[in-house]
C-alpha atoms as a printed R data frame, in Angstrom:
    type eleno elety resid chain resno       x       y       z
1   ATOM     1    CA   UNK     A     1 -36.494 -32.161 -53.508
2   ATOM     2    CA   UNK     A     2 -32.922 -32.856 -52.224
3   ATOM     3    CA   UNK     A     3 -32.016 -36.262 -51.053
4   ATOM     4    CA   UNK     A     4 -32.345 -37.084 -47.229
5   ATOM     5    CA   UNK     A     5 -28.780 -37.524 -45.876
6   ATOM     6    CA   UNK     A     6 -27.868 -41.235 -44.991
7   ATOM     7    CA   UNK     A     7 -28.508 -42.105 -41.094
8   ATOM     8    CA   UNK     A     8 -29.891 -38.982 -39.914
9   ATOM     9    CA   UNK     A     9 -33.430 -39.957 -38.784
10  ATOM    10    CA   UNK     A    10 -36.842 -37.953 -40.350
11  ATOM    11    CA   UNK     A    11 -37.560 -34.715 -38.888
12  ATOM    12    CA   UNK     A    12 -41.002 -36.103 -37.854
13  ATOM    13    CA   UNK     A    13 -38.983 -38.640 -35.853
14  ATOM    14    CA   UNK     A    14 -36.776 -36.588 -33.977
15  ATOM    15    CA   UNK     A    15 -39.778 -34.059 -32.972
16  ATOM    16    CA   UNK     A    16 -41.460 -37.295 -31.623
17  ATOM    17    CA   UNK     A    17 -38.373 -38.190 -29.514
18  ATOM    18    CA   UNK     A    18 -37.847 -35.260 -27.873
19  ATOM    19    CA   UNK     A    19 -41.705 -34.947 -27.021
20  ATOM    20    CA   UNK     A    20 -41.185 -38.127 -25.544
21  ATOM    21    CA   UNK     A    21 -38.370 -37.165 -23.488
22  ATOM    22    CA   UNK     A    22 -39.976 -34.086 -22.130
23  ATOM    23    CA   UNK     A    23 -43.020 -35.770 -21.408
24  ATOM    24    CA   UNK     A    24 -41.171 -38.205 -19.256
25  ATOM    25    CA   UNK     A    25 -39.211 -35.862 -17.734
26  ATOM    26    CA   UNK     A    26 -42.441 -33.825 -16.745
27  ATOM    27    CA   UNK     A    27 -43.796 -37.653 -14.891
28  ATOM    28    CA   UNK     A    28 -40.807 -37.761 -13.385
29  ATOM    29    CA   UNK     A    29 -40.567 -33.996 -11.909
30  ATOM    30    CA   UNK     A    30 -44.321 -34.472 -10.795
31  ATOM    31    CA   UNK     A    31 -43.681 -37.553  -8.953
32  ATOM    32    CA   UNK     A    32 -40.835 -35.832  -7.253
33  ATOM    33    CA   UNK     A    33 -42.861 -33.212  -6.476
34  ATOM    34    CA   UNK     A    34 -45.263 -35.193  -5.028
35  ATOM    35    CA   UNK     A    35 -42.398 -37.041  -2.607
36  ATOM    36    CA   UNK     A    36 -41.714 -35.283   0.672
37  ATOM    37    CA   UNK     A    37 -38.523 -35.830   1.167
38  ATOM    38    CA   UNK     A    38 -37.313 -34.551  -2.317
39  ATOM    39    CA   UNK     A    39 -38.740 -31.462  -1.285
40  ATOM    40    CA   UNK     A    40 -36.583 -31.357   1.996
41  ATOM    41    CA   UNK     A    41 -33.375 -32.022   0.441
42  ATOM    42    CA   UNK     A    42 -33.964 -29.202  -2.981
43  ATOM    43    CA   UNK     A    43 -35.231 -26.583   0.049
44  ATOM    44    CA   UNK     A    44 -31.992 -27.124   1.748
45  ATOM    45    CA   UNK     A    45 -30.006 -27.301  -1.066
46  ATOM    46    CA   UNK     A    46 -31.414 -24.156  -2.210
47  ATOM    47    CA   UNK     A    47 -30.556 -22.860   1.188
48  ATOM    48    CA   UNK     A    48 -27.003 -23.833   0.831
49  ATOM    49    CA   UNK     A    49 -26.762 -22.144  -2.674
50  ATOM    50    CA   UNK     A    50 -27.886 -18.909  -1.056
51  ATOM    51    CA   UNK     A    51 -25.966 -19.219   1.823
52  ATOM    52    CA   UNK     A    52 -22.882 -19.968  -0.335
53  ATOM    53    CA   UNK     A    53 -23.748 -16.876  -2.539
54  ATOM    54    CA   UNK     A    54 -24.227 -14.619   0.601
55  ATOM    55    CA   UNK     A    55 -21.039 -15.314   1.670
56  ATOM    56    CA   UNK     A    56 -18.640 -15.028  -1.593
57  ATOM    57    CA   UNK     A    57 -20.373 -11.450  -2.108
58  ATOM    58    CA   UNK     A    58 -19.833 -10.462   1.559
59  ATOM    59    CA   UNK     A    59 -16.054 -11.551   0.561
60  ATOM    60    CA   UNK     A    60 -15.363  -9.930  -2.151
61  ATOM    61    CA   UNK     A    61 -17.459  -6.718  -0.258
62  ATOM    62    CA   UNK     A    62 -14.636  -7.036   2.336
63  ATOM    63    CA   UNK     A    63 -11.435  -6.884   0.134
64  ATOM    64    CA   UNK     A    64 -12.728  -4.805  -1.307
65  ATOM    65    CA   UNK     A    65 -13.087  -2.368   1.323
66  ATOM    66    CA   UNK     A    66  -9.427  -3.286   2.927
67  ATOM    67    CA   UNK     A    67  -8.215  -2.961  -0.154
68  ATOM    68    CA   UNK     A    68  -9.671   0.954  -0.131
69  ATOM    69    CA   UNK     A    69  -9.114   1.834   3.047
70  ATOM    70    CA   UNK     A    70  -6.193  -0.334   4.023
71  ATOM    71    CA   UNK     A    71  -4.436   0.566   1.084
72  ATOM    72    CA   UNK     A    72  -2.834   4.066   2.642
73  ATOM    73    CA   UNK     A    73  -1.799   2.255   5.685
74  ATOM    74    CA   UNK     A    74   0.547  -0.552   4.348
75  ATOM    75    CA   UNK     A    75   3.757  -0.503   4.673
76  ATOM    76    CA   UNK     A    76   4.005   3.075   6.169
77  ATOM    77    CA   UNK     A    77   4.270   2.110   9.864
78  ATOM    78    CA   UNK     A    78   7.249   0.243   9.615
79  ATOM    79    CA   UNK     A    79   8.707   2.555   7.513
80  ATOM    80    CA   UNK     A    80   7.897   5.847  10.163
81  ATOM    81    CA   UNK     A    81   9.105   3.826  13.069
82  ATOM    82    CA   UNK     A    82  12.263   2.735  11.738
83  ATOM    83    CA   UNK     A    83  12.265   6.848  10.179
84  ATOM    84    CA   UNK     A    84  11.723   8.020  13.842
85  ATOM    85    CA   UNK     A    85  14.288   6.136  15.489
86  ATOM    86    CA   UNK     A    86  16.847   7.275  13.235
87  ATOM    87    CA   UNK     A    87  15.525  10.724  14.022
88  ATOM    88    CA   UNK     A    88  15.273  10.503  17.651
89  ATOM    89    CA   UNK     A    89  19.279   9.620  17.175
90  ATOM    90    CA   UNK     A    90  20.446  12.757  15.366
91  ATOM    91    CA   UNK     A    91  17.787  14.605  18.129
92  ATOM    92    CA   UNK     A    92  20.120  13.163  20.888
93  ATOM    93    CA   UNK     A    93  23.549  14.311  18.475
94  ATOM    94    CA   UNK     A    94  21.581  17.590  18.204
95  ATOM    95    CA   UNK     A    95  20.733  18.270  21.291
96  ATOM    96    CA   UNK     A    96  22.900  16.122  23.910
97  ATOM    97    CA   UNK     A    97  25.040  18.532  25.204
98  ATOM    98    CA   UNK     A    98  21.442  20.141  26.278
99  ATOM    99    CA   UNK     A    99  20.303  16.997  27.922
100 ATOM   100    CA   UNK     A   100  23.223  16.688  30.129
101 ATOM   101    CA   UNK     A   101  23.046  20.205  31.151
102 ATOM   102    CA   UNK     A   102  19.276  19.675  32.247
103 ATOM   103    CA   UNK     A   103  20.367  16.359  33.971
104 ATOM   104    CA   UNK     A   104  18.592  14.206  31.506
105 ATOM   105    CA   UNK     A   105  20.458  11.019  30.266
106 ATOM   106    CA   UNK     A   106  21.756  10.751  26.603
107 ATOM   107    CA   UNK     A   107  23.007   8.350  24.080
108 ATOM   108    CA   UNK     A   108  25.515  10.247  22.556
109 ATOM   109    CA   UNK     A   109  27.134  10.986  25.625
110 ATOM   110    CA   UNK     A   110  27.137   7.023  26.901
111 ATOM   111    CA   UNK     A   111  29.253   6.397  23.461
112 ATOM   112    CA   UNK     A   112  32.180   8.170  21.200
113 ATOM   113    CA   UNK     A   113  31.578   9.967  18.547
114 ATOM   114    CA   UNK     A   114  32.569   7.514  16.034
115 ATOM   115    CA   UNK     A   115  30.689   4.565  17.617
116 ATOM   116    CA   UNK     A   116  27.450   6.665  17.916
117 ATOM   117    CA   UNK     A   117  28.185   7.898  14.379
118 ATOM   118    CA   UNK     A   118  28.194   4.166  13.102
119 ATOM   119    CA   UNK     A   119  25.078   2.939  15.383
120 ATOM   120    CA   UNK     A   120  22.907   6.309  13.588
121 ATOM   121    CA   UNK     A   121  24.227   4.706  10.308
122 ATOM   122    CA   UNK     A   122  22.827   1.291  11.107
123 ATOM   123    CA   UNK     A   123  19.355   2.839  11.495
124 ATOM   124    CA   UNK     A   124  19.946   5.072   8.482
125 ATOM   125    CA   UNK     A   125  19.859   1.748   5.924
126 ATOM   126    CA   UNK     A   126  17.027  -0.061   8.344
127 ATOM   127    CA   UNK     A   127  15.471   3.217   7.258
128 ATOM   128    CA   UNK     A   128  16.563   3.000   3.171
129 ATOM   129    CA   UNK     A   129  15.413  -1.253   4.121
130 ATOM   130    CA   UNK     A   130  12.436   0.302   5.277
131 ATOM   131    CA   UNK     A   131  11.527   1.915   1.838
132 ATOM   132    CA   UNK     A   132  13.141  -0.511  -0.468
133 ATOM   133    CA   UNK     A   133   9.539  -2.533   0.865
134 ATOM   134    CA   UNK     A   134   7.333  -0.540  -0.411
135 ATOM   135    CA   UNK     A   135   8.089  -2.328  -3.632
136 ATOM   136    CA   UNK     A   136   8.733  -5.897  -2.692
137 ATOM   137    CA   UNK     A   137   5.058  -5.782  -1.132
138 ATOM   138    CA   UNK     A   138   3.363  -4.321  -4.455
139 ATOM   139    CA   UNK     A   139   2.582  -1.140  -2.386
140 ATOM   140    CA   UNK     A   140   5.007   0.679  -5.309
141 ATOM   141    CA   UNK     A   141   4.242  -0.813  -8.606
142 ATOM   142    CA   UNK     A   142   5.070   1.764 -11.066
143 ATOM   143    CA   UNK     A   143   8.077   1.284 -12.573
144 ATOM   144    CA   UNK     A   144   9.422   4.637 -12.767
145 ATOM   145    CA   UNK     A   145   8.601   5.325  -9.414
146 ATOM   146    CA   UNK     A   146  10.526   2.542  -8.478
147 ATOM   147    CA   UNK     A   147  13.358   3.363 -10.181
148 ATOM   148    CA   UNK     A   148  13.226   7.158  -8.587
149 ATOM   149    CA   UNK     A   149  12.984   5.416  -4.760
150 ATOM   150    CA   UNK     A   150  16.172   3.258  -5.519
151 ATOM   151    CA   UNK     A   151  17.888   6.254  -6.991
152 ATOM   152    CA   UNK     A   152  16.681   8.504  -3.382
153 ATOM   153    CA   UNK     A   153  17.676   5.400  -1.312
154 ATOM   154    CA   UNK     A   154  21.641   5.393  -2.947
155 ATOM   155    CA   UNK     A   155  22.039   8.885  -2.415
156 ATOM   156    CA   UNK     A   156  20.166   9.393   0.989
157 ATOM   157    CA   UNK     A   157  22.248   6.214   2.396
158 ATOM   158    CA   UNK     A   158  25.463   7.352   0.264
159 ATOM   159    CA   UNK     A   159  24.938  11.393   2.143
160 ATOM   160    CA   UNK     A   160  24.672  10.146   5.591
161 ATOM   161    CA   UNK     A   161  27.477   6.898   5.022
162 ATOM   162    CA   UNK     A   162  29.854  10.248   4.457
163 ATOM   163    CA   UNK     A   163  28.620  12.897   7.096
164 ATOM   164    CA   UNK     A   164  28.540   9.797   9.773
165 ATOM   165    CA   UNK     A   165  30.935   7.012   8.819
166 ATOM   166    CA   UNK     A   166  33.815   8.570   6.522
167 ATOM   167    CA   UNK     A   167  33.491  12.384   8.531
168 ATOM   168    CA   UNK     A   168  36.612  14.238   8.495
169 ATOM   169    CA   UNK     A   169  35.470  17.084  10.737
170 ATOM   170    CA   UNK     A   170  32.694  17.649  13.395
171 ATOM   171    CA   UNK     A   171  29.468  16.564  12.703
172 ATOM   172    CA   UNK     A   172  26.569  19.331  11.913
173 ATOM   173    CA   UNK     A   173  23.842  17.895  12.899
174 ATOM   174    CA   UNK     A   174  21.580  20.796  10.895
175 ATOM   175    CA   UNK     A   175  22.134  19.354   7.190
176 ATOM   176    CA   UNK     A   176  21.169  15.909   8.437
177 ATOM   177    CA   UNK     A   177  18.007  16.816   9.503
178 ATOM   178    CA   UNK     A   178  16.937  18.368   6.361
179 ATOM   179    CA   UNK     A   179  18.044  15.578   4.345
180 ATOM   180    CA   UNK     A   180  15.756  13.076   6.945
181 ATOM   181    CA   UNK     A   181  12.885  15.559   6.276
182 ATOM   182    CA   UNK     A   182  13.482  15.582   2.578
183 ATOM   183    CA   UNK     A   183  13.744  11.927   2.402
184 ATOM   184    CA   UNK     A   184  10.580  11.423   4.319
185 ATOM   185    CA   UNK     A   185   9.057  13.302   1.727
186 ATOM   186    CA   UNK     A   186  10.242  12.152  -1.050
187 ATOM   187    CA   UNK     A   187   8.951   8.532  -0.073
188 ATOM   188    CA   UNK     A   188   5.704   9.713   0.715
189 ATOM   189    CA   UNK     A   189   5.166  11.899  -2.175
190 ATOM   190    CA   UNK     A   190   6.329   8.706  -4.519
191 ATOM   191    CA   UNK     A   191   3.517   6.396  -3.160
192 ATOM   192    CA   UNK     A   192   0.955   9.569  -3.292
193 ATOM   193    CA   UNK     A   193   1.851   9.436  -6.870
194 ATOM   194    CA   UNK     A   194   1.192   5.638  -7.154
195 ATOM   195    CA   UNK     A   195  -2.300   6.266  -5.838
196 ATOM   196    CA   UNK     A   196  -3.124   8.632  -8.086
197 ATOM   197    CA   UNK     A   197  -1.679   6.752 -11.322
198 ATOM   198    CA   UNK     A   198  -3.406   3.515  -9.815
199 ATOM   199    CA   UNK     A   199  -6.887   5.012  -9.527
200 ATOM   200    CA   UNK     A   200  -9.298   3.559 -12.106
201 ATOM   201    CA   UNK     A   201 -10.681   6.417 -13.313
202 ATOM   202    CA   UNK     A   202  -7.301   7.784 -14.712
203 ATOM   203    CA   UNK     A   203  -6.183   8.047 -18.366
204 ATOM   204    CA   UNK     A   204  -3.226   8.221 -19.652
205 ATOM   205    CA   UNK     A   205  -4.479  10.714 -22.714
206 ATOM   206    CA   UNK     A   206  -5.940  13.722 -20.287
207 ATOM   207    CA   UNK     A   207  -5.830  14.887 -16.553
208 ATOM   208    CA   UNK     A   208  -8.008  12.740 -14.496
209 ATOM   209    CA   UNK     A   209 -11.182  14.079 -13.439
210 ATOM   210    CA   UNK     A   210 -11.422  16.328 -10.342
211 ATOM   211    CA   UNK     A   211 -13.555  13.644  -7.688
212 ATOM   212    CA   UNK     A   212 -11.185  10.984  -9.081
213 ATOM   213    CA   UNK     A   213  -8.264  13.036  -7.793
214 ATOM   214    CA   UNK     A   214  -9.731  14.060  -4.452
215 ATOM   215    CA   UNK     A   215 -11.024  10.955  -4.181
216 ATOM   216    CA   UNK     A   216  -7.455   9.241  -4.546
217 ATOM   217    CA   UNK     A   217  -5.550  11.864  -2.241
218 ATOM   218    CA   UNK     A   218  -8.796  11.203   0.444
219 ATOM   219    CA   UNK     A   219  -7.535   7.455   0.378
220 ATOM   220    CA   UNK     A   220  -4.051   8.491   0.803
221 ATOM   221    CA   UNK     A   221  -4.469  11.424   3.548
222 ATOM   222    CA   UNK     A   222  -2.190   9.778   5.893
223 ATOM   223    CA   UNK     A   223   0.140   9.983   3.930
224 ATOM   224    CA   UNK     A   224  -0.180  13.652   2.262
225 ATOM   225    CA   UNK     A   225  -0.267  14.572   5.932
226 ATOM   226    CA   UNK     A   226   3.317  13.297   6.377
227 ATOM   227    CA   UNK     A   227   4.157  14.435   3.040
228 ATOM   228    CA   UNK     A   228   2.882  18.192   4.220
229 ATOM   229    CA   UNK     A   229   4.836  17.655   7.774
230 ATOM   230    CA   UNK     A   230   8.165  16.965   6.073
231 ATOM   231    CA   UNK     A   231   7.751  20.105   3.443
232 ATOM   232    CA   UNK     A   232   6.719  22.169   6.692
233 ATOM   233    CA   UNK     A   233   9.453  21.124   8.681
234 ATOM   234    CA   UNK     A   234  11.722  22.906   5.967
235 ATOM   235    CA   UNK     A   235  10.856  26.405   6.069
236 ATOM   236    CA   UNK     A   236  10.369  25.999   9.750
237 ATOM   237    CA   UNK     A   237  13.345  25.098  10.724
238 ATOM   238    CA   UNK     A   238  15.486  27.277   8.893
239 ATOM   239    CA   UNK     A   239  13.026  29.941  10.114
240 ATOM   240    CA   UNK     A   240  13.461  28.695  13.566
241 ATOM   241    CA   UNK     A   241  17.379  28.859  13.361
242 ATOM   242    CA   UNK     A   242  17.693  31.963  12.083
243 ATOM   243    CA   UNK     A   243  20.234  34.407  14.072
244 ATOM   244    CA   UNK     A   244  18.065  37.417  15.907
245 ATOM   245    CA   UNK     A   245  18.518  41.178  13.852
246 ATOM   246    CA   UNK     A   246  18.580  43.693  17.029
């Protein structure tokens, strides 16, 4: 029989302890029980503790859902409105002359050429400012797609600093246009991208599966409609300005 360690009591002895212990714990719970008032304060402590759980689930259920449905609308409607005011400003370059004919008031005949030129500019790079958030606010994470909006914003803000700042010649209002359109696009067609890479159910090793992917382009139909507008606007405009065959 091995030799019982110095200072550590008899197992006998530390059964009788405990058994001790619980038993007095069990006179005390009973006589709480028993007390009215203990009873009031665990019911509305219990109370509180379900109240308190209610609420951090109902939370969580809530950022969770403006987290899914928010998700497509952050960010993009400051970046369309400062996209359609720079539009509406090549519309009045465009189509001035046609204004002032119908006796309809116009920018771009209240200014010169090169002043207008230079105010269009100015909402041109609140327009690149525009997308450059997308980013800063986490809505682009990727890093790639990051770098591929930086690279769009230097050459859709270096196109438009030559055709409306450094012009030579008269402006053409047509190529503009396009490169607005294509731009719009282009944004909107990154951050479709970054919803499907972000969706949870992707892996890198395959395709994800099909109700993954319709489920991420569902959350992001706002913006595939835009996306589908600007790659419309293409075709139809070229179609639209083609010269009549008689």
């Amino acid at each position: 029989m091995p030799p019982r360690q110095p200072g550590r009591p008899p197992v006998s002895a530390a059964a009788t302890a405990a058994a001790k212990v619980d038993a007095a714990q069990a006179r005390t719970q009973a006589r709480l029980d028993a007390d009215p008032s203990y009873q009031a304060q665990r019911g509305r402590a219990q109370e509180a503790e379900r109240t308190a759980r209610h609420a951090a689930e109902k939370a969580r259920l809530s950022a969770e859902e403006l987290s899914q449905k928010g998700e497509s609308y952050r960010g993009d409607p400051l970046f369309m409105y400062l996209w359609q005011i720079a539009h509406f400003l090549l519309l009045q370059i465009r189509y001035g002359r046609e204004y002032e004919r119908a006796g309809l008031p116009s920018l771009a005949a209240s200014m010169n050429g090169e002043r207008f030129g230079i105010t269009v500019f100015v909402w041109i790079l609140a327009t690149a400012g525009g997308a450059l958030l997308f980013p800063v606010f986490y809505v682009l994470t990727n890093t790639a797609l990051m770098a591929a909006l930086i690279l769009g914003i230097c050459l859709f803000v270096i196109y438009f600093h030559g055709i409306l700042v450094r012009r030579k010649k008269e402006f053409n209002p047509t190529p503009a246009f396009r490169c607005m359109y294509l731009f719009q696009g282009f944004v909107f067609a990154l951050l479709i991208a970054e919803g499907l890479l972000a969706n949870s159910s992707f892996s890198p090793a395959g395709s994800p599966p099909v109700s993954s992917t319709l489920q991420a382009l569902s959350s992001n139909s706002v913006r595939c409609s835009f996306f589908l507008n600007a790659c419309a606007f293409l075709p139809l405009e070229r179609w639209m300005n083609r010269k009549p065959q008689f």
